[in-house]
C-alpha positions, -999 to 999 in steps of 0.1 A, spaced: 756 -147 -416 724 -158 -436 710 -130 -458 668 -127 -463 664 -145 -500 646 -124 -527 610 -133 -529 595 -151 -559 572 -145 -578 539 -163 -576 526 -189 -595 494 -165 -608 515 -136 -618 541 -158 -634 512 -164 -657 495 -132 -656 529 -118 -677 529 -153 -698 490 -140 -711 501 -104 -713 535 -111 -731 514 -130 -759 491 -101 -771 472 -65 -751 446 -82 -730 421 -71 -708 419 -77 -671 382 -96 -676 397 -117 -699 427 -127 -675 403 -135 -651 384 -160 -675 414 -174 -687 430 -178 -649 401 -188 -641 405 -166 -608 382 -136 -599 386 -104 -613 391 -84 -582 424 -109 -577 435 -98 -609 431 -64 -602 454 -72 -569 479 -84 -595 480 -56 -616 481 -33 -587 514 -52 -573 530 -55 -604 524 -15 -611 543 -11 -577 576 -29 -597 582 -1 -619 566 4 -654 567 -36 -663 532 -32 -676 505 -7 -684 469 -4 -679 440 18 -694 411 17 -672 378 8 -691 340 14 -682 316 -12 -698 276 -23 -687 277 -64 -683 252 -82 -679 253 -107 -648 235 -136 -630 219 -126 -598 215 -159 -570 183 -170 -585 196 -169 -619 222 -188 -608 202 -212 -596 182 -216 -626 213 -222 -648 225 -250 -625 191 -266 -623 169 -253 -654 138 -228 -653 109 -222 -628 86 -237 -656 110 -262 -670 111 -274 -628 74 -274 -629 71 -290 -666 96 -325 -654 74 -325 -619 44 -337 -641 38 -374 -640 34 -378 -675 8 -401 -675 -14 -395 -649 -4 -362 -645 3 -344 -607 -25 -328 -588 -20 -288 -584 -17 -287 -549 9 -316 -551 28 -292 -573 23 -261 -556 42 -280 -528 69 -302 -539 91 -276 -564 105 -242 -556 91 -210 -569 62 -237 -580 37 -204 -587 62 -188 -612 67 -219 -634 31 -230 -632 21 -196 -643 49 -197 -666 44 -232 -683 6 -224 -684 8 -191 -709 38 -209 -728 11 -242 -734 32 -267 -718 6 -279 -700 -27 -278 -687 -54 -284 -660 -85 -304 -656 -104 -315 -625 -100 -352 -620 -129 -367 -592 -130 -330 -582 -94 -328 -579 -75 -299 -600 -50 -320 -618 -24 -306 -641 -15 -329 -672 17 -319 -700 6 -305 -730 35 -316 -753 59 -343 -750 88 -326 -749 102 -287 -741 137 -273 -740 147 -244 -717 154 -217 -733 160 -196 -703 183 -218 -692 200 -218 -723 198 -178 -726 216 -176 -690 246 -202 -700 253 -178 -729 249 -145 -707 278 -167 -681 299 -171 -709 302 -133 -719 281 -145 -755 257 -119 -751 257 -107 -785 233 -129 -798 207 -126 -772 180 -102 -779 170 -72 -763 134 -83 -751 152 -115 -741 173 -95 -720 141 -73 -707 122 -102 -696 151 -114 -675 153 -88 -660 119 -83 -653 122 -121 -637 153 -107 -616 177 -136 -631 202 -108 -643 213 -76 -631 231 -47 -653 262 -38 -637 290 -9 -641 318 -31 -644 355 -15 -643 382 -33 -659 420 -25 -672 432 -26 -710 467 -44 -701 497 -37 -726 536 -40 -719 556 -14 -703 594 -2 -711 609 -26 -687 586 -60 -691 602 -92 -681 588 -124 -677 603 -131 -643 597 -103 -619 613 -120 -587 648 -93 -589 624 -62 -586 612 -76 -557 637 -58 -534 626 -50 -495 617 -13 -490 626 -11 -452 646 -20 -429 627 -48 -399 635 -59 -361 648 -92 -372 675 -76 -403 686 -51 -374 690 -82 -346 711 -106 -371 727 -71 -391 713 -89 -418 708 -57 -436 746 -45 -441 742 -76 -468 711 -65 -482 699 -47 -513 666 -25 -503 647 -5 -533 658 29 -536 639 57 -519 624 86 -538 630 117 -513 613 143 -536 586 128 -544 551 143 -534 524 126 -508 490 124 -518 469 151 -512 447 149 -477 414 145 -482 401 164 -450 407 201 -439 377 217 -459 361 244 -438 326 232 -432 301 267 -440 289 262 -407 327 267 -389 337 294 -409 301 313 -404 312 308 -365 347 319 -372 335 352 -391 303 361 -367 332 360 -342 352 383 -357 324 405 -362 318 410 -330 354 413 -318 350 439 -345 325 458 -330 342 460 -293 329 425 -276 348 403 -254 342 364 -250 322 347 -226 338 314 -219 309 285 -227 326 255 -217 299 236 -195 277 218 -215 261 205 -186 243 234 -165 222 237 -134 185 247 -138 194 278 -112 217 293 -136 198 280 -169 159 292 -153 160 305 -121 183 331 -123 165 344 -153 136 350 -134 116 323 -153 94 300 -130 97 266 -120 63 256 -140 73 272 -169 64 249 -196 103 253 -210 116 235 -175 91 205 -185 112 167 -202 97 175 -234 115 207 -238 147 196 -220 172 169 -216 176 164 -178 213 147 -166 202 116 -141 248 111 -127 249 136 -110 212 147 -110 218 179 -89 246 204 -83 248 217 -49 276 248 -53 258 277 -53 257 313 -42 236 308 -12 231 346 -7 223 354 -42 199 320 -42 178 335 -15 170 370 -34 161 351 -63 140 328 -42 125 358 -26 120 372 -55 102 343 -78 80 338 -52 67 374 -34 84 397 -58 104 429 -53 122 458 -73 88 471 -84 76 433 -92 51 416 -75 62 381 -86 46 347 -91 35 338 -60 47 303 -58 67 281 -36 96 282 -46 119 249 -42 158 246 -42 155 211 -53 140 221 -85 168 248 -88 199 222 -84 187 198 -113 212 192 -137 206 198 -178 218 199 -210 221 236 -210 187 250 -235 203 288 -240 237 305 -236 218 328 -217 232 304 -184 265 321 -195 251 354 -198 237 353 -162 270 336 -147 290 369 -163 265 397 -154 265 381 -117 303 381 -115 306 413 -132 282 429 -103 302 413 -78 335 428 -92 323 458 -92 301 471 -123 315 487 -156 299 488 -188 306 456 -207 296 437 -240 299 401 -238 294 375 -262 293 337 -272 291 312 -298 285 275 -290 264 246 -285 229 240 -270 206 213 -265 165 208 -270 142 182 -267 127 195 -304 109 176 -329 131 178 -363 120 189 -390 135 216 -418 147 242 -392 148 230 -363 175 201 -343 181 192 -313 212 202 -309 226 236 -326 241 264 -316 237 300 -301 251 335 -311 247 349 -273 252 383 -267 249 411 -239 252 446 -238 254 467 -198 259 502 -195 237 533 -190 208 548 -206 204 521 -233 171 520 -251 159 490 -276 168 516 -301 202 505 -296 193 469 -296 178 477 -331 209 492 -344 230 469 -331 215 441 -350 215 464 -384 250 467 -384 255 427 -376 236 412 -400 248 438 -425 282 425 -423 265 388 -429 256 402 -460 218 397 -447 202 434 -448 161 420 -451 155 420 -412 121 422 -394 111 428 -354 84 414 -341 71 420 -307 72 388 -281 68 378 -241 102 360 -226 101 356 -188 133 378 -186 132 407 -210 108 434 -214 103 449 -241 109 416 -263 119 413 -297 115 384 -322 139 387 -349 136 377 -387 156 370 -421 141 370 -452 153 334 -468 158 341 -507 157 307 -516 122 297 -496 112 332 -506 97 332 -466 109 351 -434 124 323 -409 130 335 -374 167 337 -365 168 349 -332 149 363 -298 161 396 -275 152 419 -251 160 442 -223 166 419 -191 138 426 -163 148 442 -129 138 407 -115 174 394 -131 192 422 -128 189 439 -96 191 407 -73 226 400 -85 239 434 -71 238 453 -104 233 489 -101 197 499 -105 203 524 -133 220 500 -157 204 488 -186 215 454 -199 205 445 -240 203 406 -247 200 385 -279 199 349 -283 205 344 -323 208 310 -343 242 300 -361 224 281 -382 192 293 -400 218 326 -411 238 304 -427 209 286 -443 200 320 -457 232 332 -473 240 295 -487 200 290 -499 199 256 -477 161 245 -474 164 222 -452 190 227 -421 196 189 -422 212 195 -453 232 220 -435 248 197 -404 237 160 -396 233 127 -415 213 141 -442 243 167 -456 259 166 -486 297 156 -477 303 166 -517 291 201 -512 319 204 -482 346 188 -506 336 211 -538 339 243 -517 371 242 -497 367 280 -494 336 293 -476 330 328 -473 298 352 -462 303 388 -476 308 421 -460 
């Protein structure tokens, strides 16, 4: 029965531990004297480290100097002046637009070799004509560059080292590097260590492996540490306005149709087809499929009726009203498409007093800027029952943002095609020292209410509030792109595993 062989060692780590066994060396220096790159020596290190403790490093943190490609290219073929210096006949000397097009980066070393004296021009028959100044030159940039290759930096200068720079022929770099010393169990000749760790196909086909030495396992040892899992502020403000309201007695409305139907999304909310909200610029409009066709036929007609000659005390807005318009598909603008799915079934069940709300995702065709995206969410919620007042719409929103831990609140008045009275809500923002608008409300108009079968005495409070511009208050975020999208910090989300708003 053959038995899998050991594996040997390689050539390059065979004398990797020859350099090491001599003296401490650094991993730079194994790299010269390999004459390998560095990031292979580092893959040495890294599998030797896996062995046991055979050696041990100290990482290091140094600025090197090193060639970028141009200053490469000048230390394999000499400077942009020296270039333009051996282009020069030097008898008759080589006319400047000869120059300017025979030589690479001819500008640089003309103007160069110019303001160093090597040479000069003079109009020959009309012609500008450039002539060397002295016989001979030697390239000290060149020279300057072999010595920077080298790692024999010392003795070049500091303005040396500026004007390089300043020519981009050498870049300062963070280079990392490991101090390499022996360990308690150095050896020469690694190749025993070199045991399999598992078990393959081919050992199990030929039972190979009942021959076999494998490295021993380590059962207690630890696993590294995930680095996901941190609550995001934005989740856990979601999770805890959620509990809040669970808190105060309201039940879930499920939101799980991103895509909605402009009945349920517009129409239904008593807000006409020409409203400028309904228009591509507000919206994003679905093209596969383009229309939804499953509606309440019965329920379409009063709100047709309704839009378009009025009723329940309304007059309406006198329109034609079309059912095409009604079926197109969108990304939904509002969670208010839930609220008027819930308060239709919850008339056709039969009415009770209810408080309803949501939390989730909504989509508008915004122009970004500091607070606003195109795609954020929505803190819905509704409130039915009798002889409710906007006094209680007030309260209700004391109490909620109290337990945010945000108590500056203001209420402005404001028109929405589906609540009246209106209310514009606002936070004061500590950090921006301004008040930033956090969320809209109302009382829902007859118009809504009453065609969906509700009774006519019921009142029914609604609020659409931001998830986000709350949280931008209570963190101090400026910007709500610093918040959630590209332009967030992913180190403020790994420093804070624990995100919490008070109460």
């Amino acid at each position: 029965m053959a038995v899998k062989s050991k594996p040997k060692m390689t050539l390059q780590e065979g004398n990797f531990l020859a350099l090491v066994n001599e003296k401490n060396i650094t991993s730079l220096l194994l790299a010269t004297q390999l004459d390998i790159d560095h990031q292979d020596v580092i893959g040495i290190i890294k599998s030797i480290q896996s062995l046991g403790d055979v050696i041990r490093t100290e990482q290091m943190e140094e600025n090197m100097w090193t060639l970028t490609q141009e200053g490469n290219g000048v230390l394999e073929r000499g400077s942009h002046e020296f270039m333009a210096y051996n282009f020069i006949n030097p008898d008759q000397g080589t006319p400047q637009q000869e120059l300017m097009k025979s030589i690479p980066n001819a500008k640089v070393g003309f103007n160069k070799a110019m303001s160093l004296g090597w040479i000069r021009i003079e109009k020959v028959a009309g012609i500008a004509t450039v002539f060397r100044n002295v016989d001979t030159v030697t390239d000290n940039v060149q020279q300057v560059l072999q010595m920077i290759s080298t790692g024999n930096i010392a003795s070049v200068g500091g303005d040396m080292l500026k004007n390089l720079k300043g020519r981009k022929l050498i870049v300062e770099s963070l280079i990392k590097s490991y101090f390499i010393s022996k360990g308690d169990e150095f050896m020469l000749d690694i190749s025993p260590l070199r045991l399999p760790a598992e078990i393959t196909a081919a050992m199990l086909a030929s039972n190979a492996w009942k021959q076999m030495e494998f490295k021993p396992l380590n059962l207690r040892a630890k696993g590294n540490l995930p680095q996901g899992g941190h609550l995001h502020p934005l989740l856990k403000g979601r999770a805890q306005m959620r509990q809040i309201f669970i808190e105060m007695g309201f039940s879930e409305m499920p939101t799980n149709n991103f895509v909605e139907c402009s009945f349920w999304n517009f129409d239904a909310l008593f807000q006409p087809q020409q409203h400028p909200a309904r228009d591509a610029h507000d919206t994003f409009f679905i093209s596969d499929p383009p229309l939804t066709t499953d509606l309440p036929q019965e329920y379409v007609e009063r709100v047709k009726r309704v839009h378009e000659s009025g009723g329940y005390g309304s007059t309406g807005y006198k329109y034609d009203w079309k059912i095409g318009e009604a079926q197109k598909n969108i990304l939904r603008t509002h969670t208010t498409a839930v609220s008027a799915r819930m308060l239709y079934k919850l008339a056709q069940d039969g009415f009770k007093p209810a408080k309803y709300f949501s939390i989730d995702r909504v989509f508008r065709n915004e122009t970004m800027d500091s607070t606003h995206l195109v795609e954020f969410h929505q803190v819905e919620g509704v409130v039915a029952d009798y002889n409710l007042t906007l006094g209680h719409l007030i309260g209700i929103f004391a109490e909620f943002f109290k337990k945010l831990g945000i108590e500056k609140l203001r209420f402005k008045p404001a028109y929405n095609p589906y609540t009246e009275p209106s209310l514009e809500i606002f936070g004061y923002h500590e950090g921006n020292k301004t008040w930033i608008e956090v969320g809209n409300s109302g009382v829902f108009r007859p118009e809504m209410l009453l065609p969906m079968g509700l009774p006519k005495d019921v009142v029914v409070l609604a609020w659409g509030l931001s998830l986000e511009r709350p949280i931008m208050i209570k963190y101090g975020f400026d910007n709500i792109r610093k918040l959630v999208g590209h332009k967030q910090d992913m180190e403020m989300i790994y420093n804070n595993p624990i995100c919490r708003l008070d109460f």
